[in-house]
N, C-alpha and C positions, 0 to 999 in steps of 0.2 A: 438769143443763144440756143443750139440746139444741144435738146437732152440726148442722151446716151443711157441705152437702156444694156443692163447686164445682168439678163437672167433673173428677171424681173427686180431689178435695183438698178432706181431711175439716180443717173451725175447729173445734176445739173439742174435737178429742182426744187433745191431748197435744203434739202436734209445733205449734214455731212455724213459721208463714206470713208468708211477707214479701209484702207489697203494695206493689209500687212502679214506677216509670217519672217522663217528664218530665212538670211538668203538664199542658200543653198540648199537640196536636199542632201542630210547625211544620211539620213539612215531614213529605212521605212517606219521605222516604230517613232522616230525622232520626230518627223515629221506629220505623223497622224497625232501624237500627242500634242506638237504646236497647234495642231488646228484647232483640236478638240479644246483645249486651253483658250485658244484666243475667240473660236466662236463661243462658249460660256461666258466670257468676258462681254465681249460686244453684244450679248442678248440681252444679258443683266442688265446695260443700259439703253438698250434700243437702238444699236447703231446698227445702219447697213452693210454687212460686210464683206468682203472677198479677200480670198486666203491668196495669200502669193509668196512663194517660192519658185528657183528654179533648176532645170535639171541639168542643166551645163554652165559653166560662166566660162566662157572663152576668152575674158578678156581679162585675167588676173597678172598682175605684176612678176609671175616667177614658172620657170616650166613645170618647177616641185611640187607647184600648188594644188591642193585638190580642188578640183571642178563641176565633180558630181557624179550621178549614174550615170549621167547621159539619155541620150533619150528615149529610146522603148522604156529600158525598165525605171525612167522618172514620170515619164506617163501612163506606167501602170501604178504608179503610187499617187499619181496627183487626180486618175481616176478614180481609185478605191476612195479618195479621201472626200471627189464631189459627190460619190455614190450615199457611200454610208453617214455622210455629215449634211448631205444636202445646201451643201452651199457655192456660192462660185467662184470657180478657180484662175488666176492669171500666172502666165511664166514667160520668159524671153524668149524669142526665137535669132536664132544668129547668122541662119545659112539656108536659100531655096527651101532646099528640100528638106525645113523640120517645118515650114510652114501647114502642109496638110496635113502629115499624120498630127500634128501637134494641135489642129483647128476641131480634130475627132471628140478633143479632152477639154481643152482650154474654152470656159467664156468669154476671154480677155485676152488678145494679146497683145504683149509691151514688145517694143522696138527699142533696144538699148541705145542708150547718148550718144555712144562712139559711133552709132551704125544710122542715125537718123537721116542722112545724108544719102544713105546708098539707096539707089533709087529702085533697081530689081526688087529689093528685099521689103522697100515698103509697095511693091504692084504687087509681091506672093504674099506678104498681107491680107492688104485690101481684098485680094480676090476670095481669100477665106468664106467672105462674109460675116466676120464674127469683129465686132469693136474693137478698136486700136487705140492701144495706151501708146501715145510717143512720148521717148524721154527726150526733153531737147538739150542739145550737146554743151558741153560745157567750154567749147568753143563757139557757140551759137549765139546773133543776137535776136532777142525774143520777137521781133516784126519779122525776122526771118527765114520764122516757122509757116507761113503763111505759102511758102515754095513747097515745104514738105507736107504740109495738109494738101494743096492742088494734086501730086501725088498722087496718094490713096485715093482722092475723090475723082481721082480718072478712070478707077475702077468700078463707079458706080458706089459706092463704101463711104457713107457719109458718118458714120458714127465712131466720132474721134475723141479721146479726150488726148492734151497736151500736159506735159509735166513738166516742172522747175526740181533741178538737183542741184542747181548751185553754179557759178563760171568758175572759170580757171583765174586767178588771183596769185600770180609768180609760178613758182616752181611750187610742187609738192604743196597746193592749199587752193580752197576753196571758198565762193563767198556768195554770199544769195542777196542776192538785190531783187526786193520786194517790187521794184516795179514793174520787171518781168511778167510778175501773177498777172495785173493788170494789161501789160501789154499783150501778153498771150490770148486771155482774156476777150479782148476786143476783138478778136479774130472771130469769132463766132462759136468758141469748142468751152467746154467746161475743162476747167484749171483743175492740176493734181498738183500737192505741193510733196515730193520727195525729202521730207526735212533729215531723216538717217546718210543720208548721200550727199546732201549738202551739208553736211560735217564732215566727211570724207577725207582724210589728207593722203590724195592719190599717190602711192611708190611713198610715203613718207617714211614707211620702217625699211627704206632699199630693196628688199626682197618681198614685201607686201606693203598693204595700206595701212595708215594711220586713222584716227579719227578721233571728234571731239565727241564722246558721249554726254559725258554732262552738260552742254549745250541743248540737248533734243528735245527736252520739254517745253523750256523758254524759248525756245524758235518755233516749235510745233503752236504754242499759245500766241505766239507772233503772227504770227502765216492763217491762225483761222481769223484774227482777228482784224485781217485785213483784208481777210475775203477769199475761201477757196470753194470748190466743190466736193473734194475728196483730200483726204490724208495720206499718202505712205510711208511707211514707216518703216524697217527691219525689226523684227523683234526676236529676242532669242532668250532664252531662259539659264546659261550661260555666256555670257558674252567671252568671257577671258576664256574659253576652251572651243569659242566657234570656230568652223572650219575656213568659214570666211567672213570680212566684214566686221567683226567682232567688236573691234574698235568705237565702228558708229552703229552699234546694234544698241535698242532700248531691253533693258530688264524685261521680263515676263512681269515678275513680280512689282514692278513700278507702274506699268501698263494705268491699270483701273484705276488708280490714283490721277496719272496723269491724265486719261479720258473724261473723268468728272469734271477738271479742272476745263477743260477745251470745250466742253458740253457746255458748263455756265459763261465761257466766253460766246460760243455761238449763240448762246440765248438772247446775251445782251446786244451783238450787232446784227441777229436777225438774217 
């Protein structure tokens, strides 16, 4: 399997990665205080981290909904926060042209579920040269991610990692089938497990999304224990007043808790 290096935090060899932050950026202060919070957290225990948030979501349930600053002024706040926190940063990109200014700021950049497909937008990726989280779709079967890795690696851009957020299961719900990690897995890329996403229950509230929070820990202790390279998670320190997501966001305050617990799972299966 090939490692995936991000700003010197090696996916893929050996040590688990937590990837996490609030979905959205709301505010600037909101946002440099998640980081500062969740990197104190993940130092305490040794884990390698990268902050992600991001500065549009384009693809919410309702026109009303908030989406964020957008992106100059989300990429001046996700630079301030790699500047003065020294850590690395991952965010979505949705359209051509937030690929470059966006590759200026970002370590990492994720390729949303719905968008894994579209072919342009994984070549202005790849061409970045900066590593590619791909979310794979939730219409997607996990052997055939293996079309959208060839992709990016026609640019020359071998360092991918692939993610699980969960499949489509009826109307409005979602369901994570563990074999995915594996099949993905075999592909040759190091596994991200999205466990706040795959609680998701997409358009469930009609004008937004639903989710199962109480679910996150025990699938998160699920998912390492069957073998990942990286974690991501939502976390917000509010859920019931997040701007987005909120539903499957994990407590700030639950975090540490639940990370000790993931920690002595990874210990025992190595």
């Amino acid at each position: 399997m090939k490692k995936v290096n991000v700003r010197g935090i090696t996916i893929g060899g050996g040590d688990l990665v937590l990837i996490a932050g609030p979905c959205v950026i709301e505010s600037r202060t909101h946002a440099i205080y998640m980081a500062h919070a969740l990197k104190e957290i993940t130092s305490n225990l040794s884990i390698p981290y990268i902050f992600k948030t991001s500065f549009d979501k384009a693809n919410r349930s309702s026109i009303d909904a908030y989406r964020g600053p957008g992106l100059k002024k989300g990429l001046d706040i996700l630079g301030e926060i790699r500047q003065d926190l020294g850590i690395p940063i991952t965010s979505d990109i949705h359209t051509l042209d937030q690929a470059l200014p966006a590759s200026k700021v970002l370590d990492l950049v994720q390729i949303p579920a719905f968008l894994c497909r579209q072919t342009d937008l994984l070549l202005a990726a790849g061409k970045t040269g900066l590593p590619i989280n791909i979310k794979k779709g939730q219409f997607m079967a996990p052997w055939d991610m293996i079309n959208v890795i060839k992709k990016v690696e026609s640019t020359g851009n071998t360092q991918i990692l692939l993610t699980e957020r969960g499949t489509s299961f009826g109307y409005n719900n979602l369901i994570c089938d563990f074999r995915s990690l594996a099949s993905m897995r075999s592909l040759g890329k190091p596994v991200v497990f999205d466990v706040t996403h795959s609680l998701q229950l997409p358009g469930g509230k009609g004008d937004s999304s639903g989710g199962n929070r109480e679910f996150i820990i025990p699938l998160a202790r699920a998912g390492v224990a069957f073998g990942i390279d990286a974690l991501f998670m939502e976390v917000h320190d509010n859920p019931e007043h997040a701007l987005s997501d909120g539903p499957n966001s994990l407590r700030l305050s639950d975090l540490d808790k639940a990370l000790k617990q993931i920690l002595d799972i990874k210990k025992v299966v190595g």
